[in-house]
LUMTOR-593454 format. One record per atom (N, C-alpha, C): residue in one letter; chain; atom name; x, y negated, z negated. Coordinates in Angstrom, 1 decimal. Example, Ala and Ser with C-alpha at 12.3 -4.5 7.8 and 13.67 -1.06 7.14 Angstrom:
<pts>
PT   aa   ch   at        x        y        z
PT    a    A    N     13.2      5.7     -7.8
PT    a    A   CA     12.3      4.5     -7.8
PT    a    A    C     13.2      3.3     -7.8
PT    s    A    N     12.8      2.2     -7.1
PT    s    A   CA     13.7      1.1     -7.1
PT    s    A    C     12.9      0.0     -7.9
</pts>
This chain:
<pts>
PT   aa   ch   at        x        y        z
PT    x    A    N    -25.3   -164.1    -38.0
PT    x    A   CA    -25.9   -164.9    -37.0
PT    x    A    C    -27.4   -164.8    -37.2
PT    x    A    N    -28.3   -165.9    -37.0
PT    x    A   CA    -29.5   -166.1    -37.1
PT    x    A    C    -30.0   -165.0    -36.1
PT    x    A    N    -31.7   -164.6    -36.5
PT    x    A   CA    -32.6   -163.8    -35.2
PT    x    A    C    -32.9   -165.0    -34.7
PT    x    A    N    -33.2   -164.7    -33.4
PT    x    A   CA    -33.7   -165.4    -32.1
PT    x    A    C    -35.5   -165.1    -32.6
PT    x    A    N    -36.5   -166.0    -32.6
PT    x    A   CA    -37.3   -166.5    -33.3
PT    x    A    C    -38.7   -166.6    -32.2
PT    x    A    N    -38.3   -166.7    -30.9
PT    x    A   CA    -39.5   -166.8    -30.1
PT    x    A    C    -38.6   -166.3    -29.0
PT    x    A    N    -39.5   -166.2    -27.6
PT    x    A   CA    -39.1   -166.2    -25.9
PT    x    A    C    -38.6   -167.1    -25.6
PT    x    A    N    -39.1   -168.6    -26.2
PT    x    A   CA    -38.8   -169.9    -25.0
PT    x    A    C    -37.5   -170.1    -25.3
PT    x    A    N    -36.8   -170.9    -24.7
PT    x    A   CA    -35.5   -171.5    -25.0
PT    x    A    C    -35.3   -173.0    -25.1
PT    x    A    N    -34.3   -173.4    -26.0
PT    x    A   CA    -34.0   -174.9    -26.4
PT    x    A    C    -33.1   -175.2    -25.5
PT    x    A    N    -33.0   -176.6    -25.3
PT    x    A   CA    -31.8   -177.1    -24.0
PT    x    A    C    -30.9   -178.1    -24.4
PT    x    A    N    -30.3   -178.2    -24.3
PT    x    A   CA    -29.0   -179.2    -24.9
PT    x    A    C    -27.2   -179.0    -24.8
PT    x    A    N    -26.9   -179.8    -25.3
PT    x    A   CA    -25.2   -180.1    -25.4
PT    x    A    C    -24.5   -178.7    -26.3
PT    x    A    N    -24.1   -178.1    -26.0
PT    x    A   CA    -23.3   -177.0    -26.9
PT    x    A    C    -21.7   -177.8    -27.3
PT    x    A    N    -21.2   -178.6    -26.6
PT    x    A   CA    -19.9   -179.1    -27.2
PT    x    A    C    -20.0   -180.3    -26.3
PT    x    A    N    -19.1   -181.1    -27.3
PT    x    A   CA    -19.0   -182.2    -26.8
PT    x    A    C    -17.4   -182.6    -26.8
PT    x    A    N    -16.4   -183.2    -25.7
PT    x    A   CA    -15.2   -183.6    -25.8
PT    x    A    C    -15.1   -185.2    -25.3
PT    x    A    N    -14.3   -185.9    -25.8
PT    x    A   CA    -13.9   -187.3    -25.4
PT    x    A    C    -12.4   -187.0    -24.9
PT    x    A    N    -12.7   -187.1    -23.3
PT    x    A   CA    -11.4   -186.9    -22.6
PT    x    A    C    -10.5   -188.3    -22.4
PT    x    A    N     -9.4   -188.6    -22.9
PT    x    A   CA     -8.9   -189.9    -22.8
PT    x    A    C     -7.8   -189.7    -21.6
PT    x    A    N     -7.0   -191.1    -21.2
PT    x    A   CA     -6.4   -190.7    -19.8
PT    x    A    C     -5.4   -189.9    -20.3
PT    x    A    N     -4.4   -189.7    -21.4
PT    x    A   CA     -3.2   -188.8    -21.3
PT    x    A    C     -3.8   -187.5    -20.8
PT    x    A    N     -5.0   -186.9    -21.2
PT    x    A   CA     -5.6   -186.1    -21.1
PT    x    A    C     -5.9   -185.1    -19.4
PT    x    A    N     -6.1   -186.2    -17.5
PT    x    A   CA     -5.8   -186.1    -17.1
PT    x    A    C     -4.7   -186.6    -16.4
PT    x    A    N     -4.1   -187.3    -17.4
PT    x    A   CA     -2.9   -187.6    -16.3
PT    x    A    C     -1.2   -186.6    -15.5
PT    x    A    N     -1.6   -185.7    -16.2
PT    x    A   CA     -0.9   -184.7    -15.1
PT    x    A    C     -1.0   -184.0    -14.9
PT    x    A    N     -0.2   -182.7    -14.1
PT    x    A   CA     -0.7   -181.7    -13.1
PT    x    A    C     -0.1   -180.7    -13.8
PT    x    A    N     -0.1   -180.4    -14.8
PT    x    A   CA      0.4   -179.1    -15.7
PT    x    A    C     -1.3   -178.6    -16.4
PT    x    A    N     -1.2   -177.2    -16.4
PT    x    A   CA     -2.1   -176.6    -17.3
PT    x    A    C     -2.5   -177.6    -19.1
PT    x    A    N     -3.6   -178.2    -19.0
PT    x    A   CA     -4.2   -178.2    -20.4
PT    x    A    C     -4.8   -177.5    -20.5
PT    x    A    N     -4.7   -176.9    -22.3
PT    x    A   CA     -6.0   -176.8    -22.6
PT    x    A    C     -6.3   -177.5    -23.3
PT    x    A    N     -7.4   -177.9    -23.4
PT    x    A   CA     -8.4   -178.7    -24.4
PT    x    A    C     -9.1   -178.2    -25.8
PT    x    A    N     -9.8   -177.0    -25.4
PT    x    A   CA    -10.3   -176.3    -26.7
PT    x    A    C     -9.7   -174.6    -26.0
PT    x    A    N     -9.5   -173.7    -27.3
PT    x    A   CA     -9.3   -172.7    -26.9
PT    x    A    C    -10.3   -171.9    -28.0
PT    x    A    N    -10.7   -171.2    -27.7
PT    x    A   CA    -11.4   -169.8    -28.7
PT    x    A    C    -12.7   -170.6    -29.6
PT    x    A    N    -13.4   -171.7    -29.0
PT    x    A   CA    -14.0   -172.0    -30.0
PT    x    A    C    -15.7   -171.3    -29.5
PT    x    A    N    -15.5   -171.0    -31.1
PT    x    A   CA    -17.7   -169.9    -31.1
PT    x    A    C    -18.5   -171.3    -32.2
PT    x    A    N    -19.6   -171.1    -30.9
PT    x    A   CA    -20.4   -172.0    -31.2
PT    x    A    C    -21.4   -171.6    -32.2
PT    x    A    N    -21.5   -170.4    -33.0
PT    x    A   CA    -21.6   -170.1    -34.2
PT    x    A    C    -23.1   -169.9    -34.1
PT    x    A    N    -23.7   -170.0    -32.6
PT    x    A   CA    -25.2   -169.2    -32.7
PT    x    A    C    -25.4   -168.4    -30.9
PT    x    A    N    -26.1   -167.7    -30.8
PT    x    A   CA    -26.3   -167.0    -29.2
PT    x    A    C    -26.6   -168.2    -28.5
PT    x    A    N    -26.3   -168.2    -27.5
PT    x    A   CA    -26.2   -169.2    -26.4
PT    x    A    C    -25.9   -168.7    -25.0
PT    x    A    N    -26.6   -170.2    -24.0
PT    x    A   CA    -26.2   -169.5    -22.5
PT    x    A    C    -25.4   -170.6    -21.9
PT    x    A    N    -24.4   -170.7    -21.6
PT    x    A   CA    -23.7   -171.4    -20.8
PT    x    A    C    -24.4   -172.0    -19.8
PT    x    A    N    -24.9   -173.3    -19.3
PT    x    A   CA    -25.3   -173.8    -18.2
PT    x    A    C    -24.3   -174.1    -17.3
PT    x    A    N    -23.9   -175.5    -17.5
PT    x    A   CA    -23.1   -176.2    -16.6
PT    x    A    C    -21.9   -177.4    -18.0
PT    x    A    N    -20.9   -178.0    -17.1
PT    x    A   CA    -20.5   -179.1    -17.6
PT    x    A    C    -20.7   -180.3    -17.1
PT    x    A    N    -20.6   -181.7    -17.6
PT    x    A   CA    -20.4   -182.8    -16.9
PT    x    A    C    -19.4   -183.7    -17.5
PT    x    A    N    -19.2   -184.8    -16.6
PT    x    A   CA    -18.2   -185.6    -17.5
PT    x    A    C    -18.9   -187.0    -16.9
PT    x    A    N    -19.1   -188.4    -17.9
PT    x    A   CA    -19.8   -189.6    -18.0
PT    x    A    C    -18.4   -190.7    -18.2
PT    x    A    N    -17.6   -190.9    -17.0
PT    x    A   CA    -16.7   -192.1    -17.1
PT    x    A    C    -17.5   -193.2    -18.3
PT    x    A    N    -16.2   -193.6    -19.3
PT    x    A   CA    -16.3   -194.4    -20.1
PT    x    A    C    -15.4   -196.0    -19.7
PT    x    A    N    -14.1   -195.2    -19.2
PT    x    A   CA    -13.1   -195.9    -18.3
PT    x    A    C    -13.2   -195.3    -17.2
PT    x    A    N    -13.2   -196.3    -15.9
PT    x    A   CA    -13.6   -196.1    -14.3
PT    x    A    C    -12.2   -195.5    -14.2
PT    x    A    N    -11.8   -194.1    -13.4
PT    x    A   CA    -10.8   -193.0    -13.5
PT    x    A    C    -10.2   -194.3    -11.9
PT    x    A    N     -8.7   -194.3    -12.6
PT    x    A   CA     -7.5   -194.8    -11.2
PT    x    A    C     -6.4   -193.4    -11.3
PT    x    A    N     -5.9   -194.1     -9.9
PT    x    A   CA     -4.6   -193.3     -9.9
PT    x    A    C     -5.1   -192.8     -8.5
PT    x    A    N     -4.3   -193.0     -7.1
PT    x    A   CA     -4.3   -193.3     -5.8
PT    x    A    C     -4.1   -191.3     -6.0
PT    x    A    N     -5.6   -191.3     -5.0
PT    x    A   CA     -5.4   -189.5     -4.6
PT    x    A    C     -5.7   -188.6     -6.2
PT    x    A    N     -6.6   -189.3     -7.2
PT    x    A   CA     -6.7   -188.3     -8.6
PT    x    A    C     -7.4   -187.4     -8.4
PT    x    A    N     -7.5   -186.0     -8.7
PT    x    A   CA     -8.2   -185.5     -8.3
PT    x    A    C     -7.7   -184.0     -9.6
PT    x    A    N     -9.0   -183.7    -10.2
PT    x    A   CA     -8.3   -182.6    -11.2
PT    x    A    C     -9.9   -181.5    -11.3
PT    x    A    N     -9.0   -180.3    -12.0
PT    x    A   CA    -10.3   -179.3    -12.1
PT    x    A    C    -10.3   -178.9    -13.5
PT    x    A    N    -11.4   -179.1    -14.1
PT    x    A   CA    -12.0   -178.7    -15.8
PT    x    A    C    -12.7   -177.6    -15.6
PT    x    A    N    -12.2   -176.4    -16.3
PT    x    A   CA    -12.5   -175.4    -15.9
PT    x    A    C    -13.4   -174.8    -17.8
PT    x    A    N    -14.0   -174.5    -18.0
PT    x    A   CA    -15.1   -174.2    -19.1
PT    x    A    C    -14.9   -172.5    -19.0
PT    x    A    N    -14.3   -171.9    -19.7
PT    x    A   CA    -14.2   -170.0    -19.7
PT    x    A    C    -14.7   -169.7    -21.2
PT    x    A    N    -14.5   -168.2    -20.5
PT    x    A   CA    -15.3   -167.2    -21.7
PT    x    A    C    -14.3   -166.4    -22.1
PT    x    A    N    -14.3   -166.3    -23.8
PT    x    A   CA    -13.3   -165.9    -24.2
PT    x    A    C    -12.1   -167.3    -24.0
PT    x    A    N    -10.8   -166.8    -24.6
PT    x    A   CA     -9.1   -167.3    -24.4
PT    x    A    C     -9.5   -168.5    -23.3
PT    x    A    N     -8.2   -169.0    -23.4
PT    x    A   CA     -7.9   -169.7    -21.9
PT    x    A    C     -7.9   -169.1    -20.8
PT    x    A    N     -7.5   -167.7    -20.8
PT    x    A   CA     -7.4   -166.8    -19.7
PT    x    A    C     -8.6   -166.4    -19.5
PT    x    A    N     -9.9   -166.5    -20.0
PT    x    A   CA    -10.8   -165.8    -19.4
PT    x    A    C    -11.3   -166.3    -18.6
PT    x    A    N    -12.6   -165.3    -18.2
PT    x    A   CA    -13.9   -165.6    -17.1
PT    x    A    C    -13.8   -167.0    -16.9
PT    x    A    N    -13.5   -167.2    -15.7
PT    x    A   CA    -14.1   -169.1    -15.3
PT    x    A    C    -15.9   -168.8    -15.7
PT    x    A    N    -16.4   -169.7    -16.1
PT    x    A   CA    -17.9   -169.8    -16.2
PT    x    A    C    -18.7   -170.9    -15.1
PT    x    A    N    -18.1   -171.7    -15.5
PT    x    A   CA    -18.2   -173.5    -14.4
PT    x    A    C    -17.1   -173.9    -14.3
PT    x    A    N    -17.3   -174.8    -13.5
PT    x    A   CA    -15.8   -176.0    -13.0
PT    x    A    C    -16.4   -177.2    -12.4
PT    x    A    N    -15.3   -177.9    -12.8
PT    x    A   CA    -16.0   -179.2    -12.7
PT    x    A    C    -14.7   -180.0    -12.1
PT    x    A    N    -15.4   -180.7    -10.8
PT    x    A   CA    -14.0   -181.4    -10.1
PT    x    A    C    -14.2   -183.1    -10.2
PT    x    A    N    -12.8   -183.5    -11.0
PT    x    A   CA    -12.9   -185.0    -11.0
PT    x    A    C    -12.4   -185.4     -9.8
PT    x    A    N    -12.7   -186.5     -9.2
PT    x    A   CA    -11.8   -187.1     -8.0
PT    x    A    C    -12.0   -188.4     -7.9
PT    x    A    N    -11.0   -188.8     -7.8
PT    x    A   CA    -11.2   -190.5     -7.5
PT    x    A    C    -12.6   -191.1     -6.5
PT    x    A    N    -13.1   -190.4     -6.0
PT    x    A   CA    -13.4   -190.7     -5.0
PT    x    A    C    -15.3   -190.8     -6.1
PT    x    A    N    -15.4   -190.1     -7.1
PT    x    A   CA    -16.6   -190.4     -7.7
PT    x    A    C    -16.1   -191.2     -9.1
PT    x    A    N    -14.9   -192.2     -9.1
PT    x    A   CA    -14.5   -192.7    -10.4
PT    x    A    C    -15.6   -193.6    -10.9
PT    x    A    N    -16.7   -194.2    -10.2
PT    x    A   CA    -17.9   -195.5    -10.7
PT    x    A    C    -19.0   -194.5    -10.7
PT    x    A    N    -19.1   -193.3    -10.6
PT    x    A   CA    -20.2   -192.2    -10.5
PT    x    A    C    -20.7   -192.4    -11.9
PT    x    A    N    -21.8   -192.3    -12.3
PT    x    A   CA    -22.2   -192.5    -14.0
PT    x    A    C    -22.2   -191.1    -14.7
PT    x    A    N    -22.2   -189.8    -14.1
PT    x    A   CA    -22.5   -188.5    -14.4
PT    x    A    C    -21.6   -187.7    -13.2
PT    x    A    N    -21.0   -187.1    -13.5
PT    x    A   CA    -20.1   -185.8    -12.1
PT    x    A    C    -20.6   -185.0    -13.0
PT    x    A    N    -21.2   -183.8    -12.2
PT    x    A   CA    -21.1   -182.6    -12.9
PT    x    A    C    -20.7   -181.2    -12.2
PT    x    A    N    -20.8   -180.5    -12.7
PT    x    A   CA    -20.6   -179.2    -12.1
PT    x    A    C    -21.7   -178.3    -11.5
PT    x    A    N    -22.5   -178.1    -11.8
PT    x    A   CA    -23.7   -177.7    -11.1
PT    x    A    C    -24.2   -176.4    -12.0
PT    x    A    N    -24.8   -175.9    -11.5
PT    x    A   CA    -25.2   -174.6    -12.2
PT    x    A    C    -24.5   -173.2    -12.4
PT    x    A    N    -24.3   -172.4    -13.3
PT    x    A   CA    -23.6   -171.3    -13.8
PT    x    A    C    -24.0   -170.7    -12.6
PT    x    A    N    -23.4   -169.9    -11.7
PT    x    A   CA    -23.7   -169.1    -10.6
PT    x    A    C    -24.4   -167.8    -10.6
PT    x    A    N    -25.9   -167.5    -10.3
PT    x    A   CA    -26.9   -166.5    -10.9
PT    x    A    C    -25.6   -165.5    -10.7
PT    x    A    N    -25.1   -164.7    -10.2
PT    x    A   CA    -24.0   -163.6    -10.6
PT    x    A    C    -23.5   -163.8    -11.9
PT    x    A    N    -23.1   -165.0    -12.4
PT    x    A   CA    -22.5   -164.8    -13.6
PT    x    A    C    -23.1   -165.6    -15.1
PT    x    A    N    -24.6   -165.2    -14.9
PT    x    A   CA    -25.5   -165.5    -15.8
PT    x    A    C    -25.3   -164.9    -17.2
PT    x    A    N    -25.0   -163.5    -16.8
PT    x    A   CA    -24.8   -162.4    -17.8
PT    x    A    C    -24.0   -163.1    -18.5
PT    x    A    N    -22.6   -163.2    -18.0
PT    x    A   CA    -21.2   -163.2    -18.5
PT    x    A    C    -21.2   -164.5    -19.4
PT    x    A    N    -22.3   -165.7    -18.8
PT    x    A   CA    -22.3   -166.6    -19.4
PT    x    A    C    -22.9   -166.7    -20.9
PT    x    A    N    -23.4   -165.8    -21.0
PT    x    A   CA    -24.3   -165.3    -22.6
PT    x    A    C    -23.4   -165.1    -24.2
PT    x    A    N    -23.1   -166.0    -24.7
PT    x    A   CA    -22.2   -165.6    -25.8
PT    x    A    C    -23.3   -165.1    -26.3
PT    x    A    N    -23.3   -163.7    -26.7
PT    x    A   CA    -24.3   -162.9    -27.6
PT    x    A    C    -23.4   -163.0    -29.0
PT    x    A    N    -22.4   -162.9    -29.8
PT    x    A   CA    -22.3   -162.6    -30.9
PT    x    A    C    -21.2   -163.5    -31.6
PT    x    A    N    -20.9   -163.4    -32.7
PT    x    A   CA    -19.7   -164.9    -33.3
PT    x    A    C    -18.6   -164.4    -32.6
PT    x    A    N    -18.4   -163.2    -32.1
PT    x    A   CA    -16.8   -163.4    -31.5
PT    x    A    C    -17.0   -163.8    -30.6
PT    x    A    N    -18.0   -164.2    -29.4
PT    x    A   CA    -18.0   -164.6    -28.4
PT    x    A    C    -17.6   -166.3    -28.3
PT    x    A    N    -16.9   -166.4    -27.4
PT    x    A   CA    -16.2   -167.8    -27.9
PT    x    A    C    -16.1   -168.5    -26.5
PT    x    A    N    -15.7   -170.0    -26.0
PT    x    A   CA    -15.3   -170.4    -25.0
PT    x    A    C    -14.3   -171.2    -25.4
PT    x    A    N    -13.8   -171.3    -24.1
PT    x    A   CA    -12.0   -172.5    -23.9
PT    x    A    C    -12.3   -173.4    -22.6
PT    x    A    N    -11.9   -174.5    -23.0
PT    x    A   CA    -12.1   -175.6    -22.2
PT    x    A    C    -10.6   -176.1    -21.7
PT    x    A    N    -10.1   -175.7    -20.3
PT    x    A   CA     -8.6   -176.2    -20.0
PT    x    A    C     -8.7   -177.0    -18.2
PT    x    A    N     -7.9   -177.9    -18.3
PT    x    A   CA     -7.6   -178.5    -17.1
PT    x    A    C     -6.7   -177.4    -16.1
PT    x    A    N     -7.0   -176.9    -14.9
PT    x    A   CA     -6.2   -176.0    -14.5
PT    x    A    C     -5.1   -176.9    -14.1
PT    x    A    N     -3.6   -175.8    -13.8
PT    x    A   CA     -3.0   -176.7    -13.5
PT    x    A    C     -2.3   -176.4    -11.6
PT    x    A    N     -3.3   -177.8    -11.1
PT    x    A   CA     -3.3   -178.3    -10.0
PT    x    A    C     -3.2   -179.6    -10.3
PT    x    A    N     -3.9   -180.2     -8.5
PT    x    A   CA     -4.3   -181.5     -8.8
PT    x    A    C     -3.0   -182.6     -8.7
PT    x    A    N     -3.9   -183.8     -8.6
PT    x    A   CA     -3.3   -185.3     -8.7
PT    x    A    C     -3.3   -185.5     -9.6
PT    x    A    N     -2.5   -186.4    -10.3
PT    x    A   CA     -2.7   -187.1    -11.7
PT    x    A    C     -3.6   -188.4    -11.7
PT    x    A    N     -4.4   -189.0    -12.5
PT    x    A   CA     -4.7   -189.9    -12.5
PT    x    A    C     -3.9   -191.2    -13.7
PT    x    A    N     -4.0   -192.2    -13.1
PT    x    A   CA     -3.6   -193.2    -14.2
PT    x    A    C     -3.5   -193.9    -15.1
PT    x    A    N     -5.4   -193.7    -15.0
PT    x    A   CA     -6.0   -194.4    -15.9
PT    x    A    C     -7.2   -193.7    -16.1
PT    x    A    N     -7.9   -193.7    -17.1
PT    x    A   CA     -9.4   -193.6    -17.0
PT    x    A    C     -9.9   -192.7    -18.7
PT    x    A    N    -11.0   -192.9    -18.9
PT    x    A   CA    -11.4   -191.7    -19.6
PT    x    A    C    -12.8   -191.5    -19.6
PT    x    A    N    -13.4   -190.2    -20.5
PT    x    A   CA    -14.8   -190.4    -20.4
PT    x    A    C    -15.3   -189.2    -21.3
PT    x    A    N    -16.2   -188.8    -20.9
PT    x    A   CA    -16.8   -187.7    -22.4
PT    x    A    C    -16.8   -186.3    -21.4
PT    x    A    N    -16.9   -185.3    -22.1
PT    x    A   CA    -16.9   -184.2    -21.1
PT    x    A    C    -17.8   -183.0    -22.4
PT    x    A    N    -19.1   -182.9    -21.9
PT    x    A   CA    -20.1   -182.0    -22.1
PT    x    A    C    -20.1   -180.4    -21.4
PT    x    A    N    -20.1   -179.6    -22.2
PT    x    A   CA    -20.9   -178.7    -22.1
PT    x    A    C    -22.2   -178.2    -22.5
PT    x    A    N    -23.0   -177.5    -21.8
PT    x    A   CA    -24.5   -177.6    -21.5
PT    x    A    C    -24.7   -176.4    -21.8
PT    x    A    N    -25.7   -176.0    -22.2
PT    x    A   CA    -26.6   -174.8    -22.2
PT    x    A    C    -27.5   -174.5    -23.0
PT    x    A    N    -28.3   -173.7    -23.4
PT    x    A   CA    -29.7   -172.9    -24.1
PT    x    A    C    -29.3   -172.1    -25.1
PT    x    A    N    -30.3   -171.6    -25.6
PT    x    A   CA    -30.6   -171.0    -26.9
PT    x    A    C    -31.8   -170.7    -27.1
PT    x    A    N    -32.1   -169.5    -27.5
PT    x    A   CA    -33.5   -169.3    -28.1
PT    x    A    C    -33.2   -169.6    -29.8
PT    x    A    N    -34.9   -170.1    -30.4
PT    x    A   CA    -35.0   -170.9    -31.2
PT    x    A    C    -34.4   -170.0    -32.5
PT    x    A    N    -34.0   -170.9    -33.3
PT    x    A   CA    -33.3   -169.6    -34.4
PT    x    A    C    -34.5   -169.2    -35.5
PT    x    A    N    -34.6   -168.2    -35.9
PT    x    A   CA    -35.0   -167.5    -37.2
PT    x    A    C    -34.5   -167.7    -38.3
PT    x    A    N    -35.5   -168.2    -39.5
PT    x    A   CA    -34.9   -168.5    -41.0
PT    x    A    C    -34.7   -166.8    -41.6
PT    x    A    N    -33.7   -166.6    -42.4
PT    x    A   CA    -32.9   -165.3    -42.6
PT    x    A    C    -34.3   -165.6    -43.8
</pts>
């Protein structure tokens, strides 16, 4: 893994997903990504998701949950779809919760995150859209 190179930090997209409708259309556990390392130190911010398709399906309503480590680990963010923001241009999750700033820190390659739909919720019928994860980095050092 590269040295961290200055104080300041860079800001941006750490993963990017295209959620299509099979994706929430039911109420069973997904996961989406499991164990993936983003292959430099990083901080977890927040997620969002940018309807591509306007989300149907009477009462939709689901939770995208972003963890540390496995599918079983640490929630980090969450992010709730619901019909009720389906023409919304951006939903997001909000900010990593200062208590779990730390936890949010992949410090080293085995540090990894998993992206799963918990399993709750309404199903929706239709829809899709992109689903981002967010966070920082201090600037990398040439080895």
């Amino acid at each position: 893994m590269p040295k961290e190179s200055s104080p300041g930090w860079v800001y941006g997209p750490i993963f990017t997903l295209p959620v299509t409708a099979a994706m929430i259309a039911g109420t069973s556990q997904i996961i989406y990504v499991t164990s993936l390392s983003p292959g430099f130190k990083c901080a977890i911010d927040k997620v969002t998701f940018v309807p591509t398709v306007e989300l149907a399906g009477a009462g939709g309503a689901q939770t995208i949950n972003v963890r540390k480590g496995a599918a079983d680990g640490t929630v980090l963010c969450s992010l709730a779809l619901a019909i009720a923001n389906k023409a919304v241009s951006v939903v997001s999750s909000g900010a990593v919760a200062a208590a779990d700033k730390d936890t949010a820190y992949l410090r080293s390659d085995s540090d990894t995150i998993s992206i799963e739909m918990a399993a709750s919720g309404t199903a929706f019928s239709a829809g899709s859209g992109v689903l981002t994860v967010w966070g920082r980095s201090r600037p990398q050092a040439a080895n």
